[in-house]
C-alpha positions as CSV (number, residue, x, y, z in Angstrom):
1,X,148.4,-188.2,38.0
2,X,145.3,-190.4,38.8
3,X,143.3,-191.2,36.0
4,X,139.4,-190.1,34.9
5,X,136.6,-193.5,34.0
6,X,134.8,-192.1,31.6
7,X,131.3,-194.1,31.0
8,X,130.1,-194.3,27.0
9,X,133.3,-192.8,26.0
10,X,132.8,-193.8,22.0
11,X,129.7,-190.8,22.4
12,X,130.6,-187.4,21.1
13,X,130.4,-186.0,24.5
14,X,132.1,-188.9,25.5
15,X,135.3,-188.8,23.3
16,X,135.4,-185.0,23.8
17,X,135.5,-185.6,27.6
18,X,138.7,-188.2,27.0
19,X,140.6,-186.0,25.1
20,X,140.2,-182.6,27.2
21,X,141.4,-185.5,29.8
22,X,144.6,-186.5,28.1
23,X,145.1,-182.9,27.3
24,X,145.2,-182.0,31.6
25,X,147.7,-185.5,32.1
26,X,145.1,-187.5,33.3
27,X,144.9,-191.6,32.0
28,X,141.7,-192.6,31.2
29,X,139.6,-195.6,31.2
30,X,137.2,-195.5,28.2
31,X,134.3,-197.7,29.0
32,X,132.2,-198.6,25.8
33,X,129.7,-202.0,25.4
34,X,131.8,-203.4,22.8
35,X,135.6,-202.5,22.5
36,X,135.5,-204.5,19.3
37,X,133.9,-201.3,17.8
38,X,136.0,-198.7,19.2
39,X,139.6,-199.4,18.3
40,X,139.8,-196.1,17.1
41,X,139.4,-194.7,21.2
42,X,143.0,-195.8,21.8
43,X,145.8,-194.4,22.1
44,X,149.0,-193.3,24.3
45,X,147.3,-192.9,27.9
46,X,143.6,-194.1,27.2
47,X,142.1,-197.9,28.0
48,X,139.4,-199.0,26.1
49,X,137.3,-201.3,28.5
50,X,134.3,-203.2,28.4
51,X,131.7,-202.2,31.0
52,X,127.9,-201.5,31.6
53,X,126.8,-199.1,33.2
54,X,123.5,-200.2,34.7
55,X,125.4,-202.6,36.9
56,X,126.9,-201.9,40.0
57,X,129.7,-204.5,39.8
58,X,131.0,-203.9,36.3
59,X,131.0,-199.8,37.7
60,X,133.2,-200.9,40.7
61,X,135.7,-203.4,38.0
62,X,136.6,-200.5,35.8
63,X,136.3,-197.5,38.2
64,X,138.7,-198.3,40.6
65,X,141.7,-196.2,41.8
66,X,140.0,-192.6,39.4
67,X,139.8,-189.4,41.0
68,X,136.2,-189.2,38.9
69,X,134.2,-190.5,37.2
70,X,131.7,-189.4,34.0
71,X,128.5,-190.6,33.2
72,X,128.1,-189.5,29.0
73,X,125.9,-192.8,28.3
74,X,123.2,-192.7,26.1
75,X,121.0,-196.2,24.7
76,X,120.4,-194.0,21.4
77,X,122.2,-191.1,19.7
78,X,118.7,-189.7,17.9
79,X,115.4,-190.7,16.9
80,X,116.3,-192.1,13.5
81,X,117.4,-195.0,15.7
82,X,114.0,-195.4,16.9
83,X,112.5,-195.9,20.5
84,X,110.7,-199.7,20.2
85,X,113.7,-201.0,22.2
86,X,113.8,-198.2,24.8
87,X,114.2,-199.5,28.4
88,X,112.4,-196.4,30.1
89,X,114.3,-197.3,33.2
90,X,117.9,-197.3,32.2
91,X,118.7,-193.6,33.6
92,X,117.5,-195.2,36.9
93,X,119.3,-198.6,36.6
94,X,122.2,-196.4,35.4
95,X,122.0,-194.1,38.5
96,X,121.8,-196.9,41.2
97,X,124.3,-198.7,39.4
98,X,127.2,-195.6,39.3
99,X,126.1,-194.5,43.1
100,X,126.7,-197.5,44.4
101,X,129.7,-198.9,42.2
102,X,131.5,-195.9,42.4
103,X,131.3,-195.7,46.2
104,X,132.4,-199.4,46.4
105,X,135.3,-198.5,44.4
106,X,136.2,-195.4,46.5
107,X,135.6,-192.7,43.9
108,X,134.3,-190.0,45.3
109,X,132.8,-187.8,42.5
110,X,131.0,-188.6,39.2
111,X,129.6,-185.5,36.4
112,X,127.1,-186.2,34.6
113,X,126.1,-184.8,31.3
114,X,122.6,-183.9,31.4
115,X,119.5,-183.2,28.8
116,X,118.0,-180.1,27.5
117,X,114.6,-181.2,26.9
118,X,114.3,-181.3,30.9
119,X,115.9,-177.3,31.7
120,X,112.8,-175.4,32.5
121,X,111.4,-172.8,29.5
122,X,110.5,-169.4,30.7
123,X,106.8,-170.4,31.3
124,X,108.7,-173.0,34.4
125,X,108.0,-175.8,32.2
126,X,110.0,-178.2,31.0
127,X,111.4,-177.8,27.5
128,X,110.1,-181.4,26.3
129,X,106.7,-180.0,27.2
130,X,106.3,-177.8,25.0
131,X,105.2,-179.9,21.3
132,X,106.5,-176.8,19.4
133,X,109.7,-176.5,20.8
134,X,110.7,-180.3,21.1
135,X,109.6,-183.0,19.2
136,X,106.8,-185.4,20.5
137,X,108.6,-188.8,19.3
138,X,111.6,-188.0,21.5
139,X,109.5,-187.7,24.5
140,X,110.1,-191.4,25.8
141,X,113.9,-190.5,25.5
142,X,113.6,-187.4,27.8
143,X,111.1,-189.2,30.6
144,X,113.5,-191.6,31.2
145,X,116.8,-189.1,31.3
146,X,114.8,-187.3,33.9
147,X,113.8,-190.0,35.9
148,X,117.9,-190.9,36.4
149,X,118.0,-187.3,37.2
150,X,115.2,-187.5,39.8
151,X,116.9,-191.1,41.3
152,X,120.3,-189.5,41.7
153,X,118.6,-186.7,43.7
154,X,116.7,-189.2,45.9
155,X,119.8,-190.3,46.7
156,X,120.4,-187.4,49.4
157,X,123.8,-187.1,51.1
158,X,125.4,-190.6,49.7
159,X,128.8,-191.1,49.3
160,X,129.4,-189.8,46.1
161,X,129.6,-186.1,45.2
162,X,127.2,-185.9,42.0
163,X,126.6,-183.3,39.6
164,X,124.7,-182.5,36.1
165,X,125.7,-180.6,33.5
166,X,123.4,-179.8,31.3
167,X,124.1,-178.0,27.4
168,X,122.2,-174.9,27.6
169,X,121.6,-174.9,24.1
170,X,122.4,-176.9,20.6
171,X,125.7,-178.5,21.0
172,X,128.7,-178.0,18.2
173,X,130.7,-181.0,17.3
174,X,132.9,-179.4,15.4
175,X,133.2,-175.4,16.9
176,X,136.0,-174.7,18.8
177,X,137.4,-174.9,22.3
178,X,137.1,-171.9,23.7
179,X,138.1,-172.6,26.9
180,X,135.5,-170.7,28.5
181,X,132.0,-171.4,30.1
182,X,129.4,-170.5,32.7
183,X,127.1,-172.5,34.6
184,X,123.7,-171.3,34.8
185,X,120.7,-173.0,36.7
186,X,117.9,-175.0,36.0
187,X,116.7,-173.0,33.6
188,X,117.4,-172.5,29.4
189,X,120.1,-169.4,29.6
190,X,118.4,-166.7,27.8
191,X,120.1,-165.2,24.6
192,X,120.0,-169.1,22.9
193,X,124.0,-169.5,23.7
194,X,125.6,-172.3,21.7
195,X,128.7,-175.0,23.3
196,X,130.9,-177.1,21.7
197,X,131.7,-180.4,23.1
198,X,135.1,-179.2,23.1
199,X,134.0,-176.8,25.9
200,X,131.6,-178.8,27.6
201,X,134.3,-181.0,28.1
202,X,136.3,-178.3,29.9
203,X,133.5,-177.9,32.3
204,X,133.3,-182.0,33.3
205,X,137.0,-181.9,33.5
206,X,136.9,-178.5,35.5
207,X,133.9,-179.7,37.7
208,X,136.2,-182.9,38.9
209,X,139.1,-181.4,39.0
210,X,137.9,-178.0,41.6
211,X,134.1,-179.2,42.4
212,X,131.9,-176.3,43.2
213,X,128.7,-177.9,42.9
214,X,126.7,-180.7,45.0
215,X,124.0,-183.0,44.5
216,X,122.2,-180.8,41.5
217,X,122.0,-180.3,37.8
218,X,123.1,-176.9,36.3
219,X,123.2,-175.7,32.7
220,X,126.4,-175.2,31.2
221,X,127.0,-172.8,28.2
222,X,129.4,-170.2,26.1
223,X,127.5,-166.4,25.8
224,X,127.7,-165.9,21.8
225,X,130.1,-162.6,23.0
226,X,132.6,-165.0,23.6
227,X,131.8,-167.8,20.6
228,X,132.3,-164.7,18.6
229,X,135.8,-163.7,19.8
């Protein structure tokens, strides 16, 4: 079986991704900045490479010969890391970057884990504009996740098959795969449903495997019915 190039795979979402991947059969290329820190990624079936995302040729290098590609990068895993550093344009470098290295490298279709500060709130709004529902320091964080959002959609008909899954709600890293999820739209699901990264990764993996969405961002969640059972 053809193998998965999974992009910031030492993330939680990231790691969650490569394992639902080992678990269908599939080899995966881990790409991380420094492999020197993740010696704990490898094992039987997964290849810990250097690569960076926000350039085109390092995308094409390490994404050759998958049947898809994920895009679980982050420059920061929280605030406590603080924003001084913050390159407000690396969703966008990251976006032109994957769009045109993965289409050099003939890989057809790339999910993309997406944000919930930008689903819209029931006003239509965005969640990160709303002060008392998301916090105000994180802000730069979600501008620039949206403007990669808004640059892959730009994009139009290109040659790669994109799409954005976004956690509906607070993600679990430790509750369990359930195996099941629903796609929603571009809104928060109502009833505040929870996800593992367990099951978001079923969704990426499910989304390469049998795509049935195109060129737009979804949310992704379990109903707490089902968390429950």
């Amino acid at each position: 079986m053809d193998g998965i190039v999974v992009f910031g795979a030492g993330g939680r979402a990231g790691r969650a991704v490569t394992a639902e991947a080992l678990g269908r059969g599939y080899e995966v290329t881990a790409v991380v900045r420094d492999p020197a820190r993740y010696a704990d990624l490898g094992a039987a079936g997964v290849s810990v490479v250097r690569g960076d995302v926000t350039d085109a040729g390092s995308v094409r290098e390490v994404a050759g010969g998958a049947v898809g590609a994920v895009h679980a990068v982050s420059p920061f895993s929280g605030p406590e890391q603080g924003f001084d550093s913050l390159d407000p344009g690396f969703f966008v470098k990251a976006a032109d970057a994957l769009l045109e290295g993965l289409a050099s490298a003939g890989v057809r279709r790339l999910v993309a884990v997406g944000l919930f500060a930008n689903l819209l709130g029931a006003d239509g709004r965005p969640v990160m504009d709303a002060p008392s529902a998301f916090p105000p320091e994180i802000r730069p964080f979600a501008l620039a996740h949206t403007a990669g959002l808004r640059r892959l959609r730009e994009a139009g008909e290109g040659a790669v098959d994109w799409v954005m899954l976004t956690p509906g709600g607070g993600l679990e890293q430790d509750a369990p795969r359930t195996g099941h999820h629903r796609l929603g739209d571009e809104r928060v699901p109502e009833g505040a449903p929870g996800l593992s990264y367990a099951d978001l990764a079923v969704a990426v993996l499910d989304e390469i495997e049998t795509p049935t969405l195109h060129r737009t961002r979804v949310s992704v969640f379990v109903p707490r019915d089902v968390r429950r059972t």
